[in-house]
C-alpha positions as CSV (number, residue, x, y, z in Angstrom):
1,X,93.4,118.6,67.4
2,X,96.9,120.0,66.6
3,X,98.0,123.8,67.0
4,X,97.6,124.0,62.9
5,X,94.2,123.6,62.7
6,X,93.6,126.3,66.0
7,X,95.9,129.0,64.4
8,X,93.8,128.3,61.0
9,X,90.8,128.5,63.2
10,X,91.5,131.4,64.9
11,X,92.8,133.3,61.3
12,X,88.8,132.5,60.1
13,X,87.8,133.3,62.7
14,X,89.9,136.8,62.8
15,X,88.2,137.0,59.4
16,X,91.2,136.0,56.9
17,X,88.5,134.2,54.4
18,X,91.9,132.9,52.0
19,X,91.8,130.0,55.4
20,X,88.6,128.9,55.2
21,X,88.7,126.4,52.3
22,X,91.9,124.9,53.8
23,X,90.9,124.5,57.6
24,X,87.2,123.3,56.1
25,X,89.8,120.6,54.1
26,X,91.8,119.6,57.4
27,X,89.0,119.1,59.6
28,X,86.4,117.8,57.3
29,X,88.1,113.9,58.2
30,X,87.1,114.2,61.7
31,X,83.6,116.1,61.1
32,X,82.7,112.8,59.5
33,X,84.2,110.7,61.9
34,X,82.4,112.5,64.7
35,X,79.1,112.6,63.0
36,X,79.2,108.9,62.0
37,X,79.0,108.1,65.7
38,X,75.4,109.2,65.3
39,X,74.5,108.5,62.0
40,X,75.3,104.7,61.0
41,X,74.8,104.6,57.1
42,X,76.9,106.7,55.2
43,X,74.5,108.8,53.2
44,X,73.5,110.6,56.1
45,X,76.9,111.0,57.6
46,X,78.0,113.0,54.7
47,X,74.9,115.3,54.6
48,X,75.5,115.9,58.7
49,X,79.2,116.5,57.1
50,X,78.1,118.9,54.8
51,X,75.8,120.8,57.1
52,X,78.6,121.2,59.6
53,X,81.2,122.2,57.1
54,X,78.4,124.8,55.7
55,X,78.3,125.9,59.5
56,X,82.1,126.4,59.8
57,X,81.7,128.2,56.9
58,X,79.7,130.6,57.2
59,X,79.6,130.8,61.8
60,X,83.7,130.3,62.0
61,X,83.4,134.4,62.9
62,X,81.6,133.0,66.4
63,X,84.3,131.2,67.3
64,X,86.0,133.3,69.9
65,X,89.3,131.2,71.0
66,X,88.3,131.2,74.4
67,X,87.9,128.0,74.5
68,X,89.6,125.2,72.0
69,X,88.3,125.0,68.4
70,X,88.4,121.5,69.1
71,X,85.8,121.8,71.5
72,X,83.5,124.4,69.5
73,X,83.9,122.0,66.0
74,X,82.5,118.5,68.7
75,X,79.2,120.7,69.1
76,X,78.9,121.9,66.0
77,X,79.6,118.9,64.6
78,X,76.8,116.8,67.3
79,X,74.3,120.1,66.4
80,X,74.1,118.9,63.1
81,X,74.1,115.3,63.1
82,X,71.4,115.7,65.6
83,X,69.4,118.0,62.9
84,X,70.0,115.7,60.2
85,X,68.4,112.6,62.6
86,X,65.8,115.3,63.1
87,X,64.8,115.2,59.6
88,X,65.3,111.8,58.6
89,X,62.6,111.1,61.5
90,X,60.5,113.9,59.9
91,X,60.7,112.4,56.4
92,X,60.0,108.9,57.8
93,X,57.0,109.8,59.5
94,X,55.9,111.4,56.2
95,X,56.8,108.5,54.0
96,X,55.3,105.9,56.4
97,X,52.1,108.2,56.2
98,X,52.1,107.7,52.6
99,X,53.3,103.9,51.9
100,X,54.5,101.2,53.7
101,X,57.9,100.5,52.1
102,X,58.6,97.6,50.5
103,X,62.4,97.5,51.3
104,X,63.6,97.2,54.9
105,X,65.1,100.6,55.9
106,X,68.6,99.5,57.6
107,X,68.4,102.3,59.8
108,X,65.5,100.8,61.4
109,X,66.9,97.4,62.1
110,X,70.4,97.4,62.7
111,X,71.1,96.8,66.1
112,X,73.6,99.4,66.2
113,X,71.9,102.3,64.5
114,X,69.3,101.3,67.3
115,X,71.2,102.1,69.6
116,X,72.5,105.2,68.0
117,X,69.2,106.9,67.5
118,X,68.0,106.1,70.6
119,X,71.0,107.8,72.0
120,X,70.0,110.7,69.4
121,X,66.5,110.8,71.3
122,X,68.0,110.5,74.4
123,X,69.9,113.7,73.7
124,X,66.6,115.7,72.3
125,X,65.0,114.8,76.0
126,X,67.8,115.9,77.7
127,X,67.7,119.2,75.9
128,X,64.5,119.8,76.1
129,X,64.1,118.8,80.0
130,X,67.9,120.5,81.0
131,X,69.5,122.0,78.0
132,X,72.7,122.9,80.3
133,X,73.7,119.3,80.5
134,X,74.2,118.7,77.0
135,X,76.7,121.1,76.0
136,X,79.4,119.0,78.3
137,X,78.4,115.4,77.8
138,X,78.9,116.1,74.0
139,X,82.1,117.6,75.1
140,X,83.2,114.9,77.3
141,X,81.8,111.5,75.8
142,X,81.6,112.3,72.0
143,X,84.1,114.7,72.2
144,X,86.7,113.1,74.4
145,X,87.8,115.9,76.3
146,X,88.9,115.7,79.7
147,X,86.7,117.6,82.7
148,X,89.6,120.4,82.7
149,X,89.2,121.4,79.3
150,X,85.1,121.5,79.5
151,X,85.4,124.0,82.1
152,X,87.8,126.1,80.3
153,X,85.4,125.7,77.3
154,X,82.2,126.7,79.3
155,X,84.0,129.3,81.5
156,X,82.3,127.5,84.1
157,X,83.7,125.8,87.7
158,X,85.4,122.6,87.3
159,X,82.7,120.9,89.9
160,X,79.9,122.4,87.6
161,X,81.3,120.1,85.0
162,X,81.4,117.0,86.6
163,X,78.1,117.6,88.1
164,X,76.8,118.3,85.2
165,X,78.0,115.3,83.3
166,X,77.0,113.4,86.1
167,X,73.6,114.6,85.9
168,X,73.5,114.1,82.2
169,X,74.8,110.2,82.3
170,X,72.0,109.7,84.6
171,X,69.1,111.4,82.5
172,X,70.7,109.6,79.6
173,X,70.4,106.3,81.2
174,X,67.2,106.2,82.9
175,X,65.8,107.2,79.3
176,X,67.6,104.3,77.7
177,X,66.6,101.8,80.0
178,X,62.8,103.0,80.3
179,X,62.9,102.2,75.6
């Protein structure tokens, strides 16, 4: 993320409102990008979009600058993917209650989106069983930052990081391989 879209940040953030419709315009690009990694079929990727750019919106005053806005927009971004799988999953449950449908739902079959949402599910157990380890595997493998800038991010040790996200690949797996 260049050094535009941090000063905008940090201006929202400051509380100059006049910024927020243009850093919302700038970054929504990669807000889909990033939640399209979760959610396969485009429909949903654009309401996960929506949701996070609401959440910029209206939370850019939590941003602090301490650590990158780069880094705050990844979880953000992951939060509400994961909220919007949340609800699909909800309103599938409550739809399958009610009829079978007649139509294949793509989400259920592709191979991909498989594997997607059963990294989504992944995540929820990881946050449920160790909630610290999420924060800096989002960061590191959806978000692509390097171990350095995780630790700046978390304020925490440069070790914690690794173990962390060592930890977390390790949850993340044995969950995937026990589907």
């Amino acid at each position: 993320m260049n050094e535009d879209l941090e000063h905008l940040a940090a201006r929202a953030a400051a509380g100059d409102e006049g910024v927020v419709p243009e850093l919302l315009q700038a970054i929504r690009p990669q807000v889909l990008h990033r939640v399209s990694k979760f959610l396969p079929v485009r429909e949903d990727a654009e309401e996960a979009a929506q949701d996070t750019l609401l959440q910029v919106a209206t939370k850019i005053h939590t941003f602090k600058g301490t650590g990158s806005f780069a880094g705050w927009l990844t979880v953000v971004a992951t939060n509400c993917a994961r909220q919007t799988y949340r609800s699909l999953k909800r309103r599938s449950v409550e739809q399958s209650a009610e009829v079978l449908p007649e139509s294949v739902d793509p989400r259920t079959t592709s191979v991909i989106a498989g594997s997607r949402l059963d990294l989504l599910e992944a995540l929820e157990a990881l946050e449920s069983n160790h909630p610290q380890l999420v924060q800096p595997l989002v960061l590191r493998d959806l978000g692509a930052m390097t171990y350095v800038e995780i630790a700046d991010e978390l304020a925490v040790p440069l070790g914690t990081v690794k173990a962390r996200i060592h930890q977390a690949r390790k949850e993340v797996a044995e969950h995937l391989t026990v589907r």
